[in-house]
C-alpha positions as CSV (number, residue, x, y, z in Angstrom):
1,X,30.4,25.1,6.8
2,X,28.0,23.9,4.3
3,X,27.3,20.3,3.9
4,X,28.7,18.0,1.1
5,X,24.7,17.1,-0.1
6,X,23.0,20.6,0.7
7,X,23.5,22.1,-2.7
8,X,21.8,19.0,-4.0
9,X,18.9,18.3,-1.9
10,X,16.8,21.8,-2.6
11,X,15.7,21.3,-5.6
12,X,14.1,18.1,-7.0
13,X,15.8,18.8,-10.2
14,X,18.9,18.7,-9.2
15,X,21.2,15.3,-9.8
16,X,23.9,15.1,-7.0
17,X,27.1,13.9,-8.5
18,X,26.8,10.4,-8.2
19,X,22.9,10.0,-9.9
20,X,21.1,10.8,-6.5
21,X,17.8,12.6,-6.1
22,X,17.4,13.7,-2.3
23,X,14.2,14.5,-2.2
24,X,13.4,11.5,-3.6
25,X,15.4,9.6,-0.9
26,X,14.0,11.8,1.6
27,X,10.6,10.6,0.4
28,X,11.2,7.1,0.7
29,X,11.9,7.9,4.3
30,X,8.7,8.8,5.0
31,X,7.2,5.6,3.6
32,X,9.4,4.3,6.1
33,X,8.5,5.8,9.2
34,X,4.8,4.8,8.2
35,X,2.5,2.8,9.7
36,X,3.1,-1.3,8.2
37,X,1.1,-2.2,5.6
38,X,1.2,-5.8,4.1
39,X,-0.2,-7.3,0.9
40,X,-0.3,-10.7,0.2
41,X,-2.1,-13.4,-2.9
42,X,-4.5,-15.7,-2.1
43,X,-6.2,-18.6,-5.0
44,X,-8.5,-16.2,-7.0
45,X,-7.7,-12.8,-4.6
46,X,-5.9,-10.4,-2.6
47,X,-5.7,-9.3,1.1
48,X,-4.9,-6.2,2.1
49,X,-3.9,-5.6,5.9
50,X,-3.1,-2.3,7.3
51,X,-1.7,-1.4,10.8
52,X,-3.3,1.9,11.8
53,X,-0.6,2.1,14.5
54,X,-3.3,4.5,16.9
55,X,-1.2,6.2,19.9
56,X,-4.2,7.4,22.2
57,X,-7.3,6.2,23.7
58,X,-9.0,9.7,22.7
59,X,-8.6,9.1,18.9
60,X,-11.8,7.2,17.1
61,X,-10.5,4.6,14.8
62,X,-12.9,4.7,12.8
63,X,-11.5,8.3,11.3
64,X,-8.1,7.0,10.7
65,X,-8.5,5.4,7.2
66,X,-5.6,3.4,5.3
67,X,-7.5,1.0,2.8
68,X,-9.1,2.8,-0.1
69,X,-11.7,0.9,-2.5
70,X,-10.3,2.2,-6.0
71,X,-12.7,0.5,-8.1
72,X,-15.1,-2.4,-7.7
73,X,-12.4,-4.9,-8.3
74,X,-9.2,-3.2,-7.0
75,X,-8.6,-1.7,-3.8
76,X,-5.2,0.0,-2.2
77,X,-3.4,0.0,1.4
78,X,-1.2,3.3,2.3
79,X,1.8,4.1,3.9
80,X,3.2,7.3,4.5
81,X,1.9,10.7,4.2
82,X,-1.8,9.6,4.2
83,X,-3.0,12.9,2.6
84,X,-0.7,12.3,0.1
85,X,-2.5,8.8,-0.4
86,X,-5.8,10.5,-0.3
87,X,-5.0,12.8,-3.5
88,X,-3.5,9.6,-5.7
89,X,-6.5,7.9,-4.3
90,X,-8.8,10.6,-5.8
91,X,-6.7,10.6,-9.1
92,X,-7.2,6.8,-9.8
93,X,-10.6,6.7,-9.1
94,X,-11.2,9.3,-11.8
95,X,-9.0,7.4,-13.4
96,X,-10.6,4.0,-13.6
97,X,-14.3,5.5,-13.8
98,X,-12.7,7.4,-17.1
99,X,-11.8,3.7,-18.9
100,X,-15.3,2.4,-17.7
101,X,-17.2,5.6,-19.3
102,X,-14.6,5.7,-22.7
103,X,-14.1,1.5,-23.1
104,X,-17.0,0.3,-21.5
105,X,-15.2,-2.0,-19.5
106,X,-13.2,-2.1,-16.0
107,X,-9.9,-1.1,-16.0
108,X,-6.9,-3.5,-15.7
109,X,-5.3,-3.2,-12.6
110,X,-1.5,-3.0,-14.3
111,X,-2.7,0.0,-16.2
112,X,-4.1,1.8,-13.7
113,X,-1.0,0.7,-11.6
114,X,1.1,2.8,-14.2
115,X,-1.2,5.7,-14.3
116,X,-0.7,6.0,-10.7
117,X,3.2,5.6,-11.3
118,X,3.3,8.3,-14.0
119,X,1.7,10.5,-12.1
120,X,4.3,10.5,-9.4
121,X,7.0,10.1,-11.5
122,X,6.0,13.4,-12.9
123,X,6.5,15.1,-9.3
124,X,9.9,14.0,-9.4
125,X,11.0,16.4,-12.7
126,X,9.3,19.7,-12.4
127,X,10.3,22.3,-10.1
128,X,7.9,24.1,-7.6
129,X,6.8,20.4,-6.5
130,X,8.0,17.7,-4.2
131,X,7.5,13.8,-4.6
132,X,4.4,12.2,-2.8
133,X,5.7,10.6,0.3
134,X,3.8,7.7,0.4
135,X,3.7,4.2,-1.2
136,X,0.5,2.1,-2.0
137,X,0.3,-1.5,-2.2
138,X,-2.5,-2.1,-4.8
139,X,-4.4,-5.8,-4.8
140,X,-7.1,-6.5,-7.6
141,X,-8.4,-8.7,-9.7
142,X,-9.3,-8.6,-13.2
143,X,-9.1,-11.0,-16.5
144,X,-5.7,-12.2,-15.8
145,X,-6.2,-12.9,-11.9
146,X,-5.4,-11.6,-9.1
147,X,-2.5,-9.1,-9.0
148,X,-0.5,-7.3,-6.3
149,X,1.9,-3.9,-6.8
150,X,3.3,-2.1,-5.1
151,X,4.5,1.4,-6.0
152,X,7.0,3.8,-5.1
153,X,7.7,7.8,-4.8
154,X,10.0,7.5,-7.5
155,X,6.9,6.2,-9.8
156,X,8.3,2.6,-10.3
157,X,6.4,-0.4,-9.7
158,X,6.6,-3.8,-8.4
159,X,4.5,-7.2,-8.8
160,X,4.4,-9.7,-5.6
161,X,2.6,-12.2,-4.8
162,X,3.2,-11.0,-1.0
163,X,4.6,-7.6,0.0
164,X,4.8,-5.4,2.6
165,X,5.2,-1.4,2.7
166,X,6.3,0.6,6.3
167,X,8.0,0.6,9.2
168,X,8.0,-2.9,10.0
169,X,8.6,-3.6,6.2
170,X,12.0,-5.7,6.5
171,X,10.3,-8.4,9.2
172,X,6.8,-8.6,7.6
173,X,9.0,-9.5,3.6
174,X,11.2,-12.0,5.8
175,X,7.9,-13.6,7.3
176,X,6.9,-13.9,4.1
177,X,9.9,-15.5,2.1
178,X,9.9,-17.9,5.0
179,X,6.0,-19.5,4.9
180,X,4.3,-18.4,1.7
181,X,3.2,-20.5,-0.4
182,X,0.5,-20.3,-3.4
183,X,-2.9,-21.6,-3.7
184,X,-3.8,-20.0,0.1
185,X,-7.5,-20.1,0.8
186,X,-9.1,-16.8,2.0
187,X,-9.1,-17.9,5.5
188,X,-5.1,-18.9,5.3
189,X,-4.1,-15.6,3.9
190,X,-5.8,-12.9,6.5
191,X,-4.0,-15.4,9.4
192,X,-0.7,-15.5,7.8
193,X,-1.1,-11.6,6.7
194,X,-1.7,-10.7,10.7
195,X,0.9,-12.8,11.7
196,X,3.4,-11.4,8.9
197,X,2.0,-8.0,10.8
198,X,2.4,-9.1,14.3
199,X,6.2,-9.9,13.3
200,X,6.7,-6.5,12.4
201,X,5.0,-4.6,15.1
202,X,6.6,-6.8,17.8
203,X,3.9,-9.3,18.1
204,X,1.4,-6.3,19.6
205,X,-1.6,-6.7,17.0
206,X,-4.7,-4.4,18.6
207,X,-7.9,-5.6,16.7
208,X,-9.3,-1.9,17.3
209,X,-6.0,-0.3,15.1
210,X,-6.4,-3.3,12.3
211,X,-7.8,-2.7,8.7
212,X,-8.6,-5.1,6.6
213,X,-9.5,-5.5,3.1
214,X,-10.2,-8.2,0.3
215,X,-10.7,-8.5,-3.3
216,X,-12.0,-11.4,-4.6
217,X,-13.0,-12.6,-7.9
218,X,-16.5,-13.7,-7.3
219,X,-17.4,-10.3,-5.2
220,X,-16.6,-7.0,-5.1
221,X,-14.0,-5.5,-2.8
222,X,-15.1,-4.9,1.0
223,X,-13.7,-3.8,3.9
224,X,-14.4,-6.4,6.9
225,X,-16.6,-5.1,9.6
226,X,-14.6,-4.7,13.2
227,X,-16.5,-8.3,14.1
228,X,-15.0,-10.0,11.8
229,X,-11.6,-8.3,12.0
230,X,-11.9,-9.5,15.7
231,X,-12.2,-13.0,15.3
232,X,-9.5,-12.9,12.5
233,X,-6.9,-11.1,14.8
234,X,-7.9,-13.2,17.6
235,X,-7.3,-16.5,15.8
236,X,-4.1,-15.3,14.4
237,X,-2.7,-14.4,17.9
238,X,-3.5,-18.0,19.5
C-alpha cells in the first residue's frame, strides 16, 4: 500500500497538503547527520571550529577539509554533504572576487550571505534538481564588524553571535545559551568553542580530527597550523 507522504516527496515541486517540501526536510537531515560544526563572536572576530569526525587510522586528515577561506576577510565551516559545500564554496568565491573586480571594494559578508542563500533557494523550485544538503556557518568581518550566519537548504539565513550546525547541534547551542557572553578575547572564544564541541561529541575532542579557523579584523582569515590547534584543544580539555 502506498504511503500517505510518497506522492509528495518525488518531486521538489510538489507542496504536500499541509505546506511541506520533503525533499527539503529530507535535506535538512543530512545537515543533521553531519559532522558538528560550531561558530561563535569574539570582540572584533569570528571562530570557526569544525569537528572532522575521522573513523580510521588509515585516513590522512589533512585531505578531509571542512573550513573554506571565501575571501580575505570571510571564511565558512560545512556540514553535511561536503561536495555539496565544495560547489557553493566555488560559487561564492566567484562571487566575492566579482564585487571586488566591478566595485572595487570587498564584499559585505550579509550580501554575499544572501547570494549564497538565493542560490539554494533556487534548487528548491525547479524540477530536475534537488536541494544542497548541507548548511554553512559563515564568520567574517567587514565595515560593520564581525558577523556570523548561518544558512540553510531551504536558502534562509540566520545572524548569531554563537551557533552551531550538525549532529551535536542541540548540546553545542545549549553550551552556548548557558556561558556566552560578548566582548570574548581570541584566546576565550577558541576554548569555549572546543568545549561547546567537546559537549556535543561527548567530551571526545581528538586534536588530529579538529579544524580551526579565525577571522579577525586586523588580519586576514587563517587556518591554525595542527601546533597550535594542539595546544588550544589541549588547554580546553584540562
Amino acid at each position: 500500500m502506498m504511503q500517505p507522504n510518497m506522492a509528495y516527496d518525488r518531486a521538489i515541486t510538489v507542496f504536500s497538503p499541509d505546506g511541506r517540501l520533503f525533499q527539503v526536510e529530507y535535506a535538512r537531515e543530512a545537515v543533521k547527520r553531519g559532522t558538528t560544526t560550531v561558530g561563535l563572536k569574539f570582540d572584533g572576530g569570528v571562530v570557526l571550529i569544525v569537528d572532522k569526525r575521522i573513523t580510521s587510522r588509515l585516513v590522512e586528515p589533512e585531505s578531509i577539509e571542512k573550513i573554506f577561506q571565501l575571501d580575505e576577510h570571510i571564511g565558512c565551516a560545512t556540514s553535511g554533504l561536503v561536495a555539496d559545500a565544495r560547489a557553493l564554496v566555488d560559487r561564492a568565491r566567484i562571487d566575492a572576487q566579482m564585487n571586488k573586480v566591478t566595485y572595487n571594494e570587498r564584499i559585505p559578508i550579509k550580501t554575499l550571505v544572501k547570494k549564497i542563500c538565493d542560490f539554494k533557494q533556487s534548487y528548491t523550485q525547479y524540477g530536475g534538481v534537488r536541494p544542497f544538503g548541507t548548511a554553512l556557518l559563515v564568520g567574517g568581518v567587514d565595515e560593520t564588524g564581525a558577523r556570523l550566519f548561518s544558512t540553510d537548504p531551504s536558502g534562509a539565513l540566520m545572524e548569531y553571535k554563537a551557533s552551531s550546525e550538525g549532529a551535536g547541534r542541540t548540546e553545542a547551542v545549549e553550551y552556548f545559551e548557558k556561558n556566552y557572553t560578548e566582548g570574548l578575547s581570541i584566546d576565550a572564544a577558541v576554548d569555549m568553542g572546543l568545549n561547546a564541541l567537546a559537549a556535543a561529541t561527548d567530551g571526545k575532542l581528538n586534536p588530529e580530527a579538529v579544524e580551526i579557523g579565525i577571522i579577525n579584523g586586523n588580519e586576514r582569515f587563517r587556518k591554525l597550523a595542527n601546533d597550535e590547534v594542539r595546544d588550544y584543544v589541549g588547554n580546553a580539555m584540562k
